[in-house]
C-alpha positions in Angstrom: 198.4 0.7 61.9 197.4 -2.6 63.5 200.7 -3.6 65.0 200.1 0.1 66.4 197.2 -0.8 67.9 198.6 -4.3 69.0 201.5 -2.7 70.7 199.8 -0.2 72.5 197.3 -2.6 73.7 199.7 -5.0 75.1 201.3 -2.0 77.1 197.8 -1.0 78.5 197.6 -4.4 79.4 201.1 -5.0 81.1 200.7 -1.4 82.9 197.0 -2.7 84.2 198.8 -5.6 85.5 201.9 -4.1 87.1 199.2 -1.9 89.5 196.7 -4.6 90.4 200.2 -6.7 91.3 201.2 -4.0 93.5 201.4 -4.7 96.7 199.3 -2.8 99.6 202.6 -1.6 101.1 203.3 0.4 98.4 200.1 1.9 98.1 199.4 2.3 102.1 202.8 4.9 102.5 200.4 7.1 100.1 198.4 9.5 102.1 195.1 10.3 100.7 194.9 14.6 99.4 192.0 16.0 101.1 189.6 17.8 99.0 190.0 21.6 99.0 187.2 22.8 101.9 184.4 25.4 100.2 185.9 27.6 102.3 189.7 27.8 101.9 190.0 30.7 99.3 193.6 30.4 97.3 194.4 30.2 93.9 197.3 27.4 94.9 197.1 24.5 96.1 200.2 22.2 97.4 201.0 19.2 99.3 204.4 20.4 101.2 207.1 19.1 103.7 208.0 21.4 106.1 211.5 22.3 106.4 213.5 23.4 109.6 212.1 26.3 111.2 214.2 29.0 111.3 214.3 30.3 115.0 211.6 30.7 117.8 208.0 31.4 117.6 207.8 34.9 119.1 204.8 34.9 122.2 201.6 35.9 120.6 200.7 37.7 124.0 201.0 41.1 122.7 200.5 41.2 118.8 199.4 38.5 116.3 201.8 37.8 113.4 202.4 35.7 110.3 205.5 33.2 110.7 207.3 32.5 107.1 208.1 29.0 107.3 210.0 27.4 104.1 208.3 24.3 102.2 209.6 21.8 99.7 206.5 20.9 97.2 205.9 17.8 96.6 202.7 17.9 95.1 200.9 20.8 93.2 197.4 20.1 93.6 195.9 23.2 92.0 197.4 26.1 89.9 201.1 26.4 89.1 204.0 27.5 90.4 208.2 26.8 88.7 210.0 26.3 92.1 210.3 23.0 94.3 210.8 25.4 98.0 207.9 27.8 98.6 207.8 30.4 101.7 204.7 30.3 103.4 203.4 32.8 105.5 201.2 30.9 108.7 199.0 33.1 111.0 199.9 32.4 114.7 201.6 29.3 114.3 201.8 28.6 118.1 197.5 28.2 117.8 196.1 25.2 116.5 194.3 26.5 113.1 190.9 25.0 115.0 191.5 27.3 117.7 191.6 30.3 116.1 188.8 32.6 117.5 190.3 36.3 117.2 189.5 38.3 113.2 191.1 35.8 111.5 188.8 32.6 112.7 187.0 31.8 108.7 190.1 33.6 106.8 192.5 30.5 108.1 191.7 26.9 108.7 192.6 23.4 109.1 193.4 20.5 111.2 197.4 21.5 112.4 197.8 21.9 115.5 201.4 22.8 115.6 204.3 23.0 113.0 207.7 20.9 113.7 210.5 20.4 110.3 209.7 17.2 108.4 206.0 17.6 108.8 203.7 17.2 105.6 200.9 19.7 105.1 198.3 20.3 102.5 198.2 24.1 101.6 195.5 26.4 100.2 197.8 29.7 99.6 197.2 33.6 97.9 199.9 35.8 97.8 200.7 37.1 101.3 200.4 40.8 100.7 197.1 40.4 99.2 196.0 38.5 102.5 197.7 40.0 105.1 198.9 43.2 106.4 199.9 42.6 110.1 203.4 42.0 110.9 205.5 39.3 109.6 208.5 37.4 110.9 210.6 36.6 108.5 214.0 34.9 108.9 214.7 34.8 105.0 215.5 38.5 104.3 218.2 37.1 101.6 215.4 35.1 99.6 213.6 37.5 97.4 210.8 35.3 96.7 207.3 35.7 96.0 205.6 34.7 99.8 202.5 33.3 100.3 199.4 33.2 102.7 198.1 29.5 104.3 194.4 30.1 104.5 194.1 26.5 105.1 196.5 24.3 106.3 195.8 20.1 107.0 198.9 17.6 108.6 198.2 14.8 106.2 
């Protein structure tokens, strides 16, 4: 029992050691997870790169629309999910989520003010046909996964 103890104190020890050693560098290319707003309902929560878009942003002149965009998780910050790509489901993706003042302004948020492949986005989802019923382009009609609904989306 003691040489238990002994061992497993030295490890705490060396791994103590090994992070204060670290240099800033390393922890700098770390971006900080914002804290999930009051406001941003979802019952997931993921940090996300964006992958390439899959065609054009239609004009949003005549109808507004949800845009499926494909993620790769990085990070689950909240709830679970058993894939590493998630399609997400972004209300009128050529408006900056601040800008947003038609029905949806309070039902979506965040600081993006555009989405481009390769950027990294912190993501409050629900399942998109519980949050939206207005029309959707999607260009994955082969992927028969679940898709979800950004109610808050942050570039981080």
């Amino acid at each position: 029992m003691r040489k238990s103890f002994l061992l497993l104190a030295a490890c705490a020890a060396f791994f103590s050691a090994c992070q204060k050693d670290a240099p800033a560098s390393a922890k700098a290319h770390l971006p900080a997870i914002p804290a999930r707003p009051a406001s941003a309902k979802g019952a997931l929560v993921v940090v996300g790169t964006l992958q390439a878009l899959p065609g054009e942003f239609p004009a949003n002149d005549l109808y507004k629309y949800a845009y499926v965009m494909k993620y790769t998780i990085d990070t689950v910050v909240e709830g679970t999910i058993a894939t590493k790509e998630i399609l997400v489901g972004q209300y009128d993706p050529r408006t900056p989520r601040g800008a947003i003042q038609d029905d949806q302004k309070g039902n979506v948020g965040g600081n993006a003010t555009g989405f481009q492949s390769g950027d990294r986005h912190y993501l409050v989802l629900r399942p998109l046909d519980s949050a939206w019923t207005g029309a959707i382009e999607d260009n994955y009609p082969q992927d028969h996964s679940p898709r979800w609904w950004a109610t808050w989306v942050d570039r981080i």
